[in-house]
C-alpha positions in Angstrom: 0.0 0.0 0.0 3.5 2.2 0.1 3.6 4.4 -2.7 6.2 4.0 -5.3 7.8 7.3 -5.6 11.5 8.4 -7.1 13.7 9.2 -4.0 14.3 13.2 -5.3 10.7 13.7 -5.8 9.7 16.8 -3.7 7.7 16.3 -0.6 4.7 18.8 -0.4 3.7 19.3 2.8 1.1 22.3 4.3 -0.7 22.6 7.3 -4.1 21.1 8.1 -6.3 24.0 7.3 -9.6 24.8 8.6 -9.3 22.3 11.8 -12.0 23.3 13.3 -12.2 22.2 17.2 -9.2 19.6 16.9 -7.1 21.3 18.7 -8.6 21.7 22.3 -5.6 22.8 24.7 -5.1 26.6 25.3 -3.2 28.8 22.7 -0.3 29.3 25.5 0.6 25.8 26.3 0.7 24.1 22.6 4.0 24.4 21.0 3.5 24.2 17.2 4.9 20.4 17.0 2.7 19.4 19.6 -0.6 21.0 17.6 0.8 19.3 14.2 0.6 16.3 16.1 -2.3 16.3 18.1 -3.7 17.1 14.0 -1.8 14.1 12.7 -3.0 11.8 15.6 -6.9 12.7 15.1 -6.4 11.8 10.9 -4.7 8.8 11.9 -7.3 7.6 14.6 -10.0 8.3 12.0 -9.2 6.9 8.9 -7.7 3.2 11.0 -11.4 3.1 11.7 -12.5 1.9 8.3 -10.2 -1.2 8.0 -10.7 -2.2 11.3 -15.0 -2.4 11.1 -13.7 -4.2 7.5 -12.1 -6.8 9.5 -14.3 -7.2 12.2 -16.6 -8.4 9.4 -13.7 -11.0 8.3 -13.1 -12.6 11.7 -17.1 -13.2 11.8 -17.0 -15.2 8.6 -14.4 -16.8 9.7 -16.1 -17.8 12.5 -18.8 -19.0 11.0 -17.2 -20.8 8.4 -15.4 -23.1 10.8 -18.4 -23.5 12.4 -20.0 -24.6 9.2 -16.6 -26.5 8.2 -16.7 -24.7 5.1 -12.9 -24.6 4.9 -12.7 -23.4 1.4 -14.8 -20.0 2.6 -12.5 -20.0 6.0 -9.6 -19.8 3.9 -10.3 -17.3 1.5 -11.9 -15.1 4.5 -8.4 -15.4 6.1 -6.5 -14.3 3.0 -8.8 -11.3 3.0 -8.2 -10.8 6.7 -4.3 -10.8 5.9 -4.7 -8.9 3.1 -6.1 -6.5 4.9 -4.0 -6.4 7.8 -0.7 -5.9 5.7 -2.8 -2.8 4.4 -3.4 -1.6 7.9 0.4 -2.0 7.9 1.6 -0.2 5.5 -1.3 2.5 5.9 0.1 3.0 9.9 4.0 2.7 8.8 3.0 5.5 6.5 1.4 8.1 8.6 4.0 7.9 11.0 7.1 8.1 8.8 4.8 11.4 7.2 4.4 12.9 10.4 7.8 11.8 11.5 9.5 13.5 8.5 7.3 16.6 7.9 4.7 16.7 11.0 1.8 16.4 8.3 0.3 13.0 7.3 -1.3 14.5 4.2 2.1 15.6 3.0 3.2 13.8 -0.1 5.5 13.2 -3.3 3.8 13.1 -6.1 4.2 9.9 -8.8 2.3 8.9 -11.8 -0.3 6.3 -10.7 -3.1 5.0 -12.1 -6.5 6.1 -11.0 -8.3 2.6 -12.3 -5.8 1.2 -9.2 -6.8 3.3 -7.0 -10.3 2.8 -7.1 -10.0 -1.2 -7.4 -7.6 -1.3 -3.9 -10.3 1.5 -1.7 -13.2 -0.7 -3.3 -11.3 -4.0 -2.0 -10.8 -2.4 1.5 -14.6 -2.3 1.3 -16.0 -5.1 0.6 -16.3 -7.6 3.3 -18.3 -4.7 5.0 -19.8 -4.1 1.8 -20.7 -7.8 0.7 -22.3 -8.1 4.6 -24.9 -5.5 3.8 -25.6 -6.9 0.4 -24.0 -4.1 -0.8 -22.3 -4.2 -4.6 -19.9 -1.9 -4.7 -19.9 -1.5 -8.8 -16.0 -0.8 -10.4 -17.0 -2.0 -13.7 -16.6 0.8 -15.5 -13.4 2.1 -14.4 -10.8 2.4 -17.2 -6.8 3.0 -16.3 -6.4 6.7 -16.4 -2.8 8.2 -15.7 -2.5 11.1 -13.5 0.0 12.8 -11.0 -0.2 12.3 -7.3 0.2 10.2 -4.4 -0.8 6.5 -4.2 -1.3 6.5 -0.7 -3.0 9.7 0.1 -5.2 8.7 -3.0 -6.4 5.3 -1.9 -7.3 7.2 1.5 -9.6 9.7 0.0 -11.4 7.1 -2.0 -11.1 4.9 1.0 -13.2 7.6 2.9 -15.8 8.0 -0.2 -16.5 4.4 -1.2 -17.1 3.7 2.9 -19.4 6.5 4.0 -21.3 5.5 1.0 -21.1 2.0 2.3 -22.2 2.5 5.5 -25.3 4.9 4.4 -26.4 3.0 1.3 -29.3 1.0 1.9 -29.0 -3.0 1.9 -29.2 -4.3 -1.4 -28.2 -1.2 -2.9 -25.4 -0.6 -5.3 -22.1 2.0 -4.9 -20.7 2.9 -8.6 -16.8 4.2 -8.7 -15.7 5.6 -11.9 -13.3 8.4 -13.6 -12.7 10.2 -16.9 -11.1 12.6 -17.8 -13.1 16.7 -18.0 -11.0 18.6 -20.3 -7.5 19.6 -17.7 -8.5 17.3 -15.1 -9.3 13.6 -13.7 -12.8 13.5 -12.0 -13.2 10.5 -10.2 -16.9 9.8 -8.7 -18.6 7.5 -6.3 -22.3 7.4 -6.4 -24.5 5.5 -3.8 -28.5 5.1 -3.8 -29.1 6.2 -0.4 -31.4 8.8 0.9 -29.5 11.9 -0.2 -28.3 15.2 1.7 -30.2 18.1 2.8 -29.4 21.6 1.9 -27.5 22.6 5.3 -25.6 19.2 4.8 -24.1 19.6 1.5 -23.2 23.1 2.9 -21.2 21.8 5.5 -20.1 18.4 4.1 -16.5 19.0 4.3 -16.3 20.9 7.6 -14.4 18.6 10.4 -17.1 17.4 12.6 -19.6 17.6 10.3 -22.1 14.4 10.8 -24.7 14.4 8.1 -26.7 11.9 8.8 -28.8 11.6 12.2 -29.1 8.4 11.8 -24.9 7.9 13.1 -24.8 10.8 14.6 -25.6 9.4 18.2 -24.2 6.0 17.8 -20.5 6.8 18.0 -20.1 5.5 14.4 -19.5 8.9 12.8 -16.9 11.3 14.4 -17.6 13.7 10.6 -14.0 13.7 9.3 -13.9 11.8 6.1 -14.7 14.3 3.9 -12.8 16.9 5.6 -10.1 14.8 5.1 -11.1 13.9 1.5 -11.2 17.8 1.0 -7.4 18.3 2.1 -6.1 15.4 -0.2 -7.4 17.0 -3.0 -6.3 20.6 -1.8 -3.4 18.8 -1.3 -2.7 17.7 -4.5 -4.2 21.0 -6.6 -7.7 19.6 -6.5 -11.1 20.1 -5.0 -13.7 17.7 -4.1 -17.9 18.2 -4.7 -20.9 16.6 -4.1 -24.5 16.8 -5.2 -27.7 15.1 -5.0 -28.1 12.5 -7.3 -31.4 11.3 -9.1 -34.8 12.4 -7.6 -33.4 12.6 -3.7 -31.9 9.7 -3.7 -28.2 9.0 -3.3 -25.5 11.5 -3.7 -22.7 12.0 -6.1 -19.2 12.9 -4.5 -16.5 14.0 -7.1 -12.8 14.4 -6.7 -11.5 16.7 -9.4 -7.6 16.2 -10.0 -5.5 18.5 -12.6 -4.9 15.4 -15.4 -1.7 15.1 -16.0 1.0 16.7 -17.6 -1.1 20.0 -17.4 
């Protein structure tokens, strides 16, 4: 899950903007490492929750499956539990060494990658939750695309995307990735067929802290930092990130818009 990356490539690194009420402690006793951490921490806390609810789902089936003495099913469940685990991994090793380095785990050194890969690895991530919920999550589409940016930091926004759409899709329901390329820049989208955002919630969408569903937002499932996080990986790397309603209130499209490249 390491990006690939030339060892002169320039690391980019800026604050994280906007932070809203991370940072908790009075002005006069944070030294400016300490708040870059403290940042650094609370995106690291949030985005190991995805891959851990992922395996939770994994160690179930493979419960059951023994159970069952379906050994076959056991075994692939546990190849998907490794899988994932080595991504958990990496994904750790590589906030660290980012904050380590720079004090920013969004900083990062851009690489041509392939935005068809980046799509298939978030959507693997995703789809023992996914598959639990009777959930499709639909890459079918997706064609390679080139662009410039960072694997890693990549895979983490659409990682953030594909499972809030996950986990407010209804059962049964279908998630469609895709990207093409607008003219100067790479948009890729994830669609779900849930119930759709309100006006104050597409408003405040990528605000840290910003639940948009009431449904979570009392269950401890949600802490509202995904797409704030989404929104600084695309800042990050020259971007933005949108989202709109999509059909007749149902579902909504999210869209990360990415300068293609070479431009």
């Amino acid at each position: 899950m390491q990006p690939q990356v030339a060892a002169d490539a320039p690391s980019i690194s800026l604050p994280l903007r906007d932070a809203g009420g991370l940072q908790r402690a009075p002005r006069a006793a944070r030294q400016p490492k300490d708040a870059a951490l403290l940042n650094a921490l609370t995106v690291i806390a949030h985005d190991l929750r995805g891959p851990l609810a992922n395996l939770a789902v994994l160690i179930e089936l493979i419960e059951t499956y023994v159970e069952m003495r379906a050994h076959e099913r056991a075994a692939a469940s546990t190849q998907k539990a490794q899988e994932l685990i080595e991504a958990l991994d990496g994904m750790l090793n590589g906030f660290l060494q980012r904050v380590q380095e720079t004090g920013d785990p969004l900083s990062f050194k851009p690489a041509q990658v392939d935005a068809s890969d980046i799509i298939a690895t978030a959507a693997s991530l995703n789809r023992p939750l996914a598959e639990s919920r009777g959930i499709l999550i639909d890459t079918s589409e997706v064609a390679p695309l080139a662009l410039d940016g960072d694997r890693r930091l990549l895979i983490e926004a659409l990682d953030n995307l594909i499972g809030n759409a996950v986990k407010h899709a209804p059962a049964g329901s279908t998630v469609t990735c895709n990207v093409l390329r607008q003219r100067r820049e790479v948009v890729i989208t994830v669609i779900d067929e849930g119930h759709g955002l309100s006006e104050d919630a597409l408003k405040q969408a990528f605000r840290p802290f910003a639940t948009l569903s009431a449904r979570y937002r009392h269950k401890g499932s949600s802490w509202g930092l995904g797409l704030w996080i989404v929104r600084l990986i695309a800042e990050r790397h020259g971007g933005r990130v949108d989202v709109s309603a999509h059909g007749r209130a149902r579902g909504a499209c999210f869209e990360i818009h990415l300068p293609a490249r070479g431009v």
